[in-house]
N, C-alpha and C positions, 0 to 999 in steps of 0.2 A: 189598756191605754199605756204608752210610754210613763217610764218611770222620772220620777222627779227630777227637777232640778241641784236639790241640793239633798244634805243629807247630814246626819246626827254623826258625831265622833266622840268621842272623848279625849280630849287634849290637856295638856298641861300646862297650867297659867303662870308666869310669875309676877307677881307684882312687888315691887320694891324687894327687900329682900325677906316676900314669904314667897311661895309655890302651892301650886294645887290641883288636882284633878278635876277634871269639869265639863261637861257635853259646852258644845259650841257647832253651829250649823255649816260646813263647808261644801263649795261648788263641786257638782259633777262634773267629769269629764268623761267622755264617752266616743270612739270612733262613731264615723255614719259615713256608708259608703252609700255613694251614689252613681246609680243604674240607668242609662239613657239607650230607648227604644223609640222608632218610627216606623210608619209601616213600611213593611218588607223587611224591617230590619229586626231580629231580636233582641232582647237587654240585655247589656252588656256594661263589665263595668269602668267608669269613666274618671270619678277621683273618690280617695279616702281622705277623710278630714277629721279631727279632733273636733269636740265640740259642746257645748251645754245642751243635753235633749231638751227639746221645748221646739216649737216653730221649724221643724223639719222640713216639709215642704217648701217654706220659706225660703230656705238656707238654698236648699236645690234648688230649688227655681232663677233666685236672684243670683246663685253662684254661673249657673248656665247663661245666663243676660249678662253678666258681668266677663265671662271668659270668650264672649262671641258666638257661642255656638248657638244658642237660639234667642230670639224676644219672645216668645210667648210657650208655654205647652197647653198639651189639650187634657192632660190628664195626669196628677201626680198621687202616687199610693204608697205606700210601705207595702215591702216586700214579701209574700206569700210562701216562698219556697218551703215543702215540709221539712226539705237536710237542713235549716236554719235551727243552728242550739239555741237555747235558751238564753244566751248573753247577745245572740245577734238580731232577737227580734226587736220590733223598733229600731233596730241601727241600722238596716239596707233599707234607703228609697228608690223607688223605678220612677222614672218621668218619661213621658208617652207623650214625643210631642207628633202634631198632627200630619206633619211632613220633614221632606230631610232638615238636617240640621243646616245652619249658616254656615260651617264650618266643619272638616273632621277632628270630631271633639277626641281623637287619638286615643292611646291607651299608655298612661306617663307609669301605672303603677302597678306592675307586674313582678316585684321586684321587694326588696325592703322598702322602700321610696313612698313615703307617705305625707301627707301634709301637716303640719301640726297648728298650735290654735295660734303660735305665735306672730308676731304681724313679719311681713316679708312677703316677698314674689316668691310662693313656695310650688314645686313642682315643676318650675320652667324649665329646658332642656338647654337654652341659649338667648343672647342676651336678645336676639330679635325677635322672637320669641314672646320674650316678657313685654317689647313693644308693640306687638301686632294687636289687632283688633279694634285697637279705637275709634272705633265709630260714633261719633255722637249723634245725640239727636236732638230737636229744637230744644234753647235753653229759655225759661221763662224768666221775662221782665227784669225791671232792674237789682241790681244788689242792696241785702238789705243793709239797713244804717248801720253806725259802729254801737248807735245804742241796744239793737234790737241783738246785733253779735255780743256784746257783753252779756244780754239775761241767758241765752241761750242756754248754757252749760248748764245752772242753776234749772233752767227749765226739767230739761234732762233728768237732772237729779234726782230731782221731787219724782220722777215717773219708775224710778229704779230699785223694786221691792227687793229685787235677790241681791242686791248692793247692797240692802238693808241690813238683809239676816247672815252677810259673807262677810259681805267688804272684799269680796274676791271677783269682780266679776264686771265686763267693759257694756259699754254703752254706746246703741248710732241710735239717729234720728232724722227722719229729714222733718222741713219745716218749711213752709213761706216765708216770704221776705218783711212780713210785715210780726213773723215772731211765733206765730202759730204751729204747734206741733201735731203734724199728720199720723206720726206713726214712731214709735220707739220699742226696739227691743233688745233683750241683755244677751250676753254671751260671754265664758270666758277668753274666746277669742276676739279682737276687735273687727277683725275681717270678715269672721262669722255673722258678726250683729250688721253690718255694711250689708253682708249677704240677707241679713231674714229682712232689714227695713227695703231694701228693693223687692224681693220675692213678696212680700206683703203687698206691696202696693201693686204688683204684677195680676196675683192672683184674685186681686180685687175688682181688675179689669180699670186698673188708670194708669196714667203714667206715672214713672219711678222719677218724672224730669220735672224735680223741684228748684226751689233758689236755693236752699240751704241746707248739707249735708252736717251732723254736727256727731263728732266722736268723743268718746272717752282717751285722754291720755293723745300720745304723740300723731300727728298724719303723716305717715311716711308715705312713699312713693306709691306702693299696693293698693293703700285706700282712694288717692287722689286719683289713680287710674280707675278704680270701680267707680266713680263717681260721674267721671270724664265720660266714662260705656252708659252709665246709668241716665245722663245726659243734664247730670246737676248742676247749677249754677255758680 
C-alpha cells in the first residue's frame, strides 16, 4: 500500500526562552506522475505534481476533468513497470480512459519543468493556454445563504485529521447549498485537494457539479478555474 501521509521527525522546540528536542508529526510530500492511455494509444506521460500520497487516483482523475482533457476514465491504477525503483512505486498513476481524450493532453514536461504543490496556473506554456478549456457544465440550484457560507470553513475543519497531527496541510470540499458536506480531502497542496474532491466524486460515478466549493487559505485564479471546469456553483 502507498506510504503515509505524514511522518515522525525530530525537531527542535523553543518555547519562551527554553529549547528542546522532541518528535513532532510532519506532512509528506512526494512527486506523482501521471500516465494517460486510450486505446490505440499507449501511456504516456502527461504531468508531474508534488503532492500528499493519500487519494491518488483521485488527484488524476479530477486533475484530467479539471485541465479538459477527459470527464470520465474507464480505468485508473498505479503503475506496474518492473524498471520502477523503490522511491517511485506508488508515485506513477496510468489512467486508461475508454476513448480519445477531449483534448491533446500534450506533453508540458520533458524537461526540468514540473508542477509544484503551490497554488498557481502551473505548467501553462501561455496565457491562452491557461484560459482555454472552460467548459462548464449544468450548475445546480440557487446559491447557498451567507449563513450557511459562514459555518462552512468550521465544517471543514472538524473533517481535517492531518491538520490535526501537522498543522501543515490545505483543505477543499465541496458541499450543497443547504451546508451539507459531500466530500473533503487534505493535501499539502490546495490544488491537489480541488483535484481529489472532484476525482472523488467522478469515480463515484456523480457529478463533481455542486453549489459549494470551499478551500483552505486564499482562491486564487487556479482554483476558481477548476471549479468553473468542475461545473461548481
Amino acid at each position: 500500500m502507498a506510504r503515509g501521509r505524514t511522518v515522525s521527525q525530530i525537531v527542535r522546540k523553543v518555547d519562551g526562552g527554553s529549547a528542546g528536542r522532541s518528535p513532532d508529526q510532519v506532512i509528506v510530500e512526494e512527486p506523482l506522475e501521471i500516465r494517460l492511455a486510450w486505446p490505440g494509444a499507449p501511456a504516456r506521460r502527461v504531468w508531474v505534481t508534488m503532492r500528499t500520497p493519500g487519494n491518488d487516483f483521485e488527484l488524476a482523475t479530477g486533475w484530467l476533468l479539471h485541465e479538459g482533457i477527459a470527464a470520465g476514465v474507464g480505468q485508473v491504477a498505479y503503475c506496474t513497470d518492473q524498471d520502477l525503483t523503490e522511491d517511485e512505486q506508488f508515485n506513477v498513476v496510468t489512467v486508461t480512459l475508454t476513448g480519445p481524450p477531449l483534448r491533446d493532453p500534450g506533453h508540458r514536461h520533458v524537461a526540468a519543468s514540473l508542477g509544484s504543490s503551490a497554488c498557481g496556473v502551473c505548467g501553462k506554456d501561455s496565457i491562452s493556454e491557461a484560459l482555454a478549456g472552460l467548459h462548464t457544465l449544468p450548475r445546480p440550484g440557487a446559491p447557498p445563504s451567507p449563513d450557511v457560507v459562514r459555518r462552512l470553513p468550521d465544517l471543514v475543519r472538524a473533517q481535517q485529521p492531518v491538520f490535526d497531527r501537522t498543522g501543515g496541510v490545505h483543505a477543499a470540499a465541496l458541499a450543497t447549498a443547504d451546508g451539507d458536506l459531500l466530500v473533503v480531502r487534505e493535501d499539502v497542496g490546495r490544488h491537489n485537494s480541488v483535484d481529489k474532491v472532484t476525482g472523488a466524486r467522478v469515480l463515484g460515478g456523480v457529478s463533481p457539479a455542486e453549489a459549494c466549493l470551499v478551500v483552505s487559505g486564499r482562491a486564487g485564479f487556479e482554483l476558481a478555474q477548476k471549479a468553473v471546469a468542475a461545473g461548481v456553483g
